[in-house]
C-alpha positions as CSV (number, residue, x, y, z in Angstrom):
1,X,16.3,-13.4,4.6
2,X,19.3,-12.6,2.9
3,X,21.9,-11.3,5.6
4,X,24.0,-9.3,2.9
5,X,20.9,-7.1,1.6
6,X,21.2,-3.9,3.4
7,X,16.9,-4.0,3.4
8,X,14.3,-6.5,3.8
9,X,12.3,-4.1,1.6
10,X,12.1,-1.5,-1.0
11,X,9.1,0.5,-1.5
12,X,8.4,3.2,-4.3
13,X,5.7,5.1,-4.3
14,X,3.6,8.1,-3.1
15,X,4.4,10.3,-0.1
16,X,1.1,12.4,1.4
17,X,0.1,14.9,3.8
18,X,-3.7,13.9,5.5
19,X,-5.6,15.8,7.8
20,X,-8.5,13.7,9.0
21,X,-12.0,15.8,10.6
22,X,-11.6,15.7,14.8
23,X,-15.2,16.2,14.5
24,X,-16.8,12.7,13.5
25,X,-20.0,12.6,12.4
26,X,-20.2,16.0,10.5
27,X,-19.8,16.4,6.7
28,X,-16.6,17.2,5.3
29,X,-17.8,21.1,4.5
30,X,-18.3,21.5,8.6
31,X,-15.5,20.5,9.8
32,X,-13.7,23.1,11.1
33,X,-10.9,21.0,12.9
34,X,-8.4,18.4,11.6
35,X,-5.6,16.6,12.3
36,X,-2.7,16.1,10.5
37,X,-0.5,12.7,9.7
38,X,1.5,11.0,7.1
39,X,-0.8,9.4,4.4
40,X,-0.1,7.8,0.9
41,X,-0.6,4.1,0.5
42,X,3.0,3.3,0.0
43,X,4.3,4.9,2.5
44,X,1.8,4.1,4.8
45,X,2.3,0.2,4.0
46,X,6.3,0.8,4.7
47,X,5.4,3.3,7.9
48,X,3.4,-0.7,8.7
49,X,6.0,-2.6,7.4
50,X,9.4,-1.0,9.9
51,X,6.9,-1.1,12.7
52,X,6.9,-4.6,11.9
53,X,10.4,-5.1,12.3
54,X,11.8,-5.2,9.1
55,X,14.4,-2.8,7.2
56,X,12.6,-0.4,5.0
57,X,13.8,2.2,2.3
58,X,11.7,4.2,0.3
59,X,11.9,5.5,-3.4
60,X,9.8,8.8,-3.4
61,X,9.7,12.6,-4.4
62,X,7.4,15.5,-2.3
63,X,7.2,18.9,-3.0
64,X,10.1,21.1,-1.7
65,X,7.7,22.8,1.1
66,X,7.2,22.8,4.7
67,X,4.8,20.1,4.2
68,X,7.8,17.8,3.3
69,X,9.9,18.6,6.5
70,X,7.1,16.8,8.6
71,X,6.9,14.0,6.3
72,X,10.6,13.1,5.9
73,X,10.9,13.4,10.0
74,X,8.1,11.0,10.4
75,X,9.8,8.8,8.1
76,X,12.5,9.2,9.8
77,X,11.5,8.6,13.4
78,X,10.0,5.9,12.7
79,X,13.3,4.3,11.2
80,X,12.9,4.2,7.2
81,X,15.7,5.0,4.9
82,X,15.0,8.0,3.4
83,X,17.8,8.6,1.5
84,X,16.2,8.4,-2.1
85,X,13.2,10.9,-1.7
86,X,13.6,13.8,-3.1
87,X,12.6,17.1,-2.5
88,X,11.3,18.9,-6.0
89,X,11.0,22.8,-6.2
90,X,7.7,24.0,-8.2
91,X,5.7,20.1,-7.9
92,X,3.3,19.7,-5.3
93,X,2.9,17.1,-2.1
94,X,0.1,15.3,-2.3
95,X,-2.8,16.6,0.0
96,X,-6.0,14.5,1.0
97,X,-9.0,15.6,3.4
98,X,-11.3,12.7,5.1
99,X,-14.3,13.1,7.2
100,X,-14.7,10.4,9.5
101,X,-18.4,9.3,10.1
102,X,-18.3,6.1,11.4
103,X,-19.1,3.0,10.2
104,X,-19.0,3.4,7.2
105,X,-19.2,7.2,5.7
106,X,-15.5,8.2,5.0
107,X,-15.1,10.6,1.7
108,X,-12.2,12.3,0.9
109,X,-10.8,15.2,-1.0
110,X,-7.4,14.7,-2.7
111,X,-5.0,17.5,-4.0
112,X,-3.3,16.0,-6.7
113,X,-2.0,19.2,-9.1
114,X,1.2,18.7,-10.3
115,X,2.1,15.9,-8.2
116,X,5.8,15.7,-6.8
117,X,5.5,11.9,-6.7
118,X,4.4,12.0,-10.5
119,X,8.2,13.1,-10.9
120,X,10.3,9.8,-9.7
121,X,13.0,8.8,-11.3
122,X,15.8,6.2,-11.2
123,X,19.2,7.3,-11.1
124,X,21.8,5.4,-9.9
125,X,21.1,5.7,-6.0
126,X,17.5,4.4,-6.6
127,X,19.1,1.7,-9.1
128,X,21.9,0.7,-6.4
129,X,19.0,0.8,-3.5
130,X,16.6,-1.9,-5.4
131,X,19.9,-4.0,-5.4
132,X,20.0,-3.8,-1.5
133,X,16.8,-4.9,-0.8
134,X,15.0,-8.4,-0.9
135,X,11.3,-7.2,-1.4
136,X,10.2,-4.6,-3.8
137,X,6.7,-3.2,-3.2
138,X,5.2,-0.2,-5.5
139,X,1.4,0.9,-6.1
140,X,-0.9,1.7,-9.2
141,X,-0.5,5.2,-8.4
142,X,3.0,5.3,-9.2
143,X,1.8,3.8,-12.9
144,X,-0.4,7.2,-13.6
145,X,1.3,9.6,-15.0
146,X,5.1,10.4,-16.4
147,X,8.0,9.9,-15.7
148,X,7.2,7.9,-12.8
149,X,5.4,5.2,-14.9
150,X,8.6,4.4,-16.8
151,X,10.7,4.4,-13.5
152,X,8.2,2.4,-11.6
153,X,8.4,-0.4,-14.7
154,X,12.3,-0.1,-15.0
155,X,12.3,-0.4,-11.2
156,X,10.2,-3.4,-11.5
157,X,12.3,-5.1,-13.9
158,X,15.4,-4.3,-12.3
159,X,13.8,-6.2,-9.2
160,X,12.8,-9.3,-10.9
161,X,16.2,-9.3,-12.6
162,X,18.1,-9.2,-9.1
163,X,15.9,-11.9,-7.5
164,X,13.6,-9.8,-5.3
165,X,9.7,-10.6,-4.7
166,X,7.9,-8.0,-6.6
167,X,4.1,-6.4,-5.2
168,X,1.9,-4.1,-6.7
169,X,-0.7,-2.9,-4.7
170,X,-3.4,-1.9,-7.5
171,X,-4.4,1.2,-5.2
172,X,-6.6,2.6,-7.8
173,X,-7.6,6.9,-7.4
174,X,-9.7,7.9,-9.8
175,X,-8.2,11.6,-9.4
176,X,-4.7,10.2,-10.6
177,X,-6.0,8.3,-13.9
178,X,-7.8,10.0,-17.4
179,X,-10.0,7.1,-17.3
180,X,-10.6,3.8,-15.1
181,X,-9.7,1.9,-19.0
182,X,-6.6,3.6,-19.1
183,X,-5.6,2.9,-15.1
184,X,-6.6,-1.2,-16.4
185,X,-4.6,-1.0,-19.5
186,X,-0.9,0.4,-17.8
187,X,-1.2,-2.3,-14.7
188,X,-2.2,-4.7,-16.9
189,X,0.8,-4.2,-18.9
190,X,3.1,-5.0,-15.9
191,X,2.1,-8.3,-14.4
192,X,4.8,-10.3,-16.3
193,X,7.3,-8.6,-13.7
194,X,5.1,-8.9,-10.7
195,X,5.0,-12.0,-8.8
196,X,2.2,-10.5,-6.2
197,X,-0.8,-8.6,-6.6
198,X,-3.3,-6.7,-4.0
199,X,-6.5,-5.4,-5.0
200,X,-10.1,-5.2,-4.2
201,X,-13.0,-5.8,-6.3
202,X,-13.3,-2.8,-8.5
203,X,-10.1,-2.5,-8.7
204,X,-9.1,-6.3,-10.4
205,X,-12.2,-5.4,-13.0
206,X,-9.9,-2.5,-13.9
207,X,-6.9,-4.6,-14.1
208,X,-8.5,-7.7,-15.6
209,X,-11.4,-6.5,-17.4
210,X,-14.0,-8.4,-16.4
211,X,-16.6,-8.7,-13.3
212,X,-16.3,-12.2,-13.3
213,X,-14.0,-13.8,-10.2
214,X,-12.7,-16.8,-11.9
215,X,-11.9,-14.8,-15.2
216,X,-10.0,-12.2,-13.2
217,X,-8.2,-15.1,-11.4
218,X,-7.3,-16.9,-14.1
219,X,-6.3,-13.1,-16.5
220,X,-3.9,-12.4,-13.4
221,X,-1.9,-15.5,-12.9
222,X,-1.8,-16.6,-16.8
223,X,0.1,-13.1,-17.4
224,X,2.7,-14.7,-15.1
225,X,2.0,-13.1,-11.8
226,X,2.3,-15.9,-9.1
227,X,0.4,-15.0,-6.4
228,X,-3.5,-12.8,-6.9
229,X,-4.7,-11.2,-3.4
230,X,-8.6,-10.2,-3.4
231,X,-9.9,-7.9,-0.7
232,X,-13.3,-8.5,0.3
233,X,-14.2,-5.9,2.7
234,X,-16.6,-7.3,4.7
235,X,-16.4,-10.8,3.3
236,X,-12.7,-11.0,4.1
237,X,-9.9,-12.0,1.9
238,X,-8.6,-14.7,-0.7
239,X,-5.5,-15.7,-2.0
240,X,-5.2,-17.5,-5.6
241,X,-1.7,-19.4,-7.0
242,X,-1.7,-21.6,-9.6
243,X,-1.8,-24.9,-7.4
244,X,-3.3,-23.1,-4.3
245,X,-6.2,-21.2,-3.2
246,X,-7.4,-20.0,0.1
247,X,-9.4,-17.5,1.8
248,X,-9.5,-15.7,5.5
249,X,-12.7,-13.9,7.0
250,X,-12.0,-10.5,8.8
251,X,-11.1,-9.8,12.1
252,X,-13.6,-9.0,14.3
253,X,-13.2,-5.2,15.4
254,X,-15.1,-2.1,15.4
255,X,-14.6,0.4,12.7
256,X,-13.5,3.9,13.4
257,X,-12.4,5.2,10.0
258,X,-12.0,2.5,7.6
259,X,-9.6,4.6,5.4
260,X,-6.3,2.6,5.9
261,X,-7.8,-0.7,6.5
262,X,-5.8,-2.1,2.7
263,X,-2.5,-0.2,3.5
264,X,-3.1,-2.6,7.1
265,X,-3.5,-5.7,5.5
266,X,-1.0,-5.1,3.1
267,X,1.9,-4.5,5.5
268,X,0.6,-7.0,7.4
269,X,0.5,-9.5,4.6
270,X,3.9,-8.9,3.2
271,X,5.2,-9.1,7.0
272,X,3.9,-12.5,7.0
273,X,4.9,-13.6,3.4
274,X,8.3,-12.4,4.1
275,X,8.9,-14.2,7.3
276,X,8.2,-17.5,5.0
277,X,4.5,-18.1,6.6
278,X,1.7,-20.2,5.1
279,X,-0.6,-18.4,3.0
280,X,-3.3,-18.5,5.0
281,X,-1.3,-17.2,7.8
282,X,-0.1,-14.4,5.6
283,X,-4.1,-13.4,5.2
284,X,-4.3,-13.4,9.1
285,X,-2.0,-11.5,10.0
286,X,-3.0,-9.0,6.8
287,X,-6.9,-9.2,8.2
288,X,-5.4,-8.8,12.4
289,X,-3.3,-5.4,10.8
290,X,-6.3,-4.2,8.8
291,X,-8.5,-4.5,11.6
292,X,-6.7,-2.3,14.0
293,X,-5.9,0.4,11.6
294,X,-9.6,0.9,10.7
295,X,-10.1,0.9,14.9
296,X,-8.3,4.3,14.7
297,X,-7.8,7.5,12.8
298,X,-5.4,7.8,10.5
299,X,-3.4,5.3,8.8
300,X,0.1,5.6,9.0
301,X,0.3,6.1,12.8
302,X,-2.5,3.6,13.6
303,X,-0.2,0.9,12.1
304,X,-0.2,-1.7,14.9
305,X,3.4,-2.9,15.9
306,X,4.5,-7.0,15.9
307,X,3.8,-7.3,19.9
308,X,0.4,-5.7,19.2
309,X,-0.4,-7.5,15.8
310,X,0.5,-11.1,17.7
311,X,-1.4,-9.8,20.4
312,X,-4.7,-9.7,18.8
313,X,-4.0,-12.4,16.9
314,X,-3.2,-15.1,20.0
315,X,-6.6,-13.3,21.6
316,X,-8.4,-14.2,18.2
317,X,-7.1,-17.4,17.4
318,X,-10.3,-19.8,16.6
319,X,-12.5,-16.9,16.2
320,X,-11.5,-15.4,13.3
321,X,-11.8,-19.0,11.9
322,X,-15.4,-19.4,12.5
């Protein structure tokens, strides 16, 4: 860690507003109770991130609305620099609906018109803030539309320029893209400035083009990203470099609403990665983080914090090896 940064990390990306059914087990269109929390993938991963311990800043825009005020104060309580989100008059905050019917029944509803997040971009506060950091995480969301696309590209070159790790967490919504080609085609176009990158399997078919594992493997590190991170569900995790690979199976825990569970892993994976573990301890602690959020409701507050996370992971240790 580099003492003089005034961050560990920087994170840019979406900001949203979720209300999740309290009545489990019904479909979305009877539900007549939710409750509300702080949702979006990146800030949920930074929400996981500071809870983690580490100093986290966030790049972001919502709508100028009481919907906002809630948001930025749970940002705020829970310690993130909030300094470059903006609040837009006349663009929307992003607004998604889940039912929650346990295992594995979770669909949502997202509001996505005229998105305030859609609208980021770099001045010299956001350029000066990248500087500060030594970690710079961003989504495929923030690749969808403009002007964020250009900011989120000239944001990731200015990281890779000053030194900083770069992630993209491929977080593909169908609701934010014209077509799954086009969502493919823009993240593709970025991997020579990311050195990390998080996805499932639909999602690196988009990016790479192809179903098959050891082509996307290979299409992903020989565009000069160093580090490919493939979430398995079920079947766990692997990590691919160009001299390593590895994989982890999951934790071990009984799902509750498994919306969540990749914003988890990836605040628990970066934790890891930026502490200067092993790889495969990386994926541990990413799989131990996943698991607890998709043992809850919600995703930003079910973000387990380090005494929790080490917790599970000392209780598990040899288990989640088997």
């Amino acid at each position: 860690m580099n003492a003089a940064k005034s961050f560990d990390v920087c994170v840019l990306g979406r900001i949203g507003y979720d209300l999740y059914a309290v009545e489990q087990n019904r479909a979305l269109s009877e539900v007549e109770h939710f409750s509300r929390h702080l949702g979006g993938s990146s800030a949920n991963i930074a929400v996981g991130l500071v809870r983690l311990g580490l100093r986290v800043a966030m790049i972001s825009c919502v709508g100028k609305d009481l919907l906002a005020d809630y948001l930025l104060s749970f940002l705020n309580r829970e310690g993130i620099d909030t300094m470059c989100v903006r609040l837009l008059q006349g663009h929307n905050t992003s607004l998604c609906l889940s039912e929650v019917s346990p295992p594995d029944r979770f669909p949502q509803v997202f509001y996505r018109s005229n998105p305030a997040d859609s609208q980021v971009v770099l001045g010299a506060t956001e350029r000066d803030l990248i500087h500060q950091a030594s970690m710079f995480v961003t989504n495929g969301t923030s690749l969808a539309s403009s002007p964020a696309r250009e900011s989120t590209i000239e944001a990731l070159k200015i990281a890779r320029a000053a030194g900083l790790r770069t992630i993209i967490d491929v977080d593909y919504r169908s609701s934010s893209w014209t077509s799954p080609q086009e969502a493919g085609r823009v993240a593709r176009g970025v991997l020579r400035w990311v050195d990390v990158i998080l996805g499932n399997d639909e999602e690196l078919s988009l990016l790479t083009d192809t179903n098959d594992t050891k082509g996307q493997v290979a299409a992903v590190l020989d565009a000069g990203t160093k580090l490919l991170i493939r979430k398995l569900g079920s079947k766990g995790v692997e990590a691919h470099t160009l001299n390593e690979s590895c994989s982890a199976p999951p934790h071990p825990m009984r799902v509750t609403c498994a919306i969540g569970g990749g914003d988890g892993f990836a605040a628990g994976f970066l934790y890891a990665l930026y502490r200067g573990q092993p790889l495969r301890e990386c994926l541990k602690y990413g799989n131990a983080a996943a698991a607890v959020v998709v043992s809850r409701v919600s995703c930003a507050d079910s973000m387990p914090r380090l005494e929790e996370l080490e917790q599970l992971l000392h209780a598990t240790a040899g288990v989640a090896d088997v």
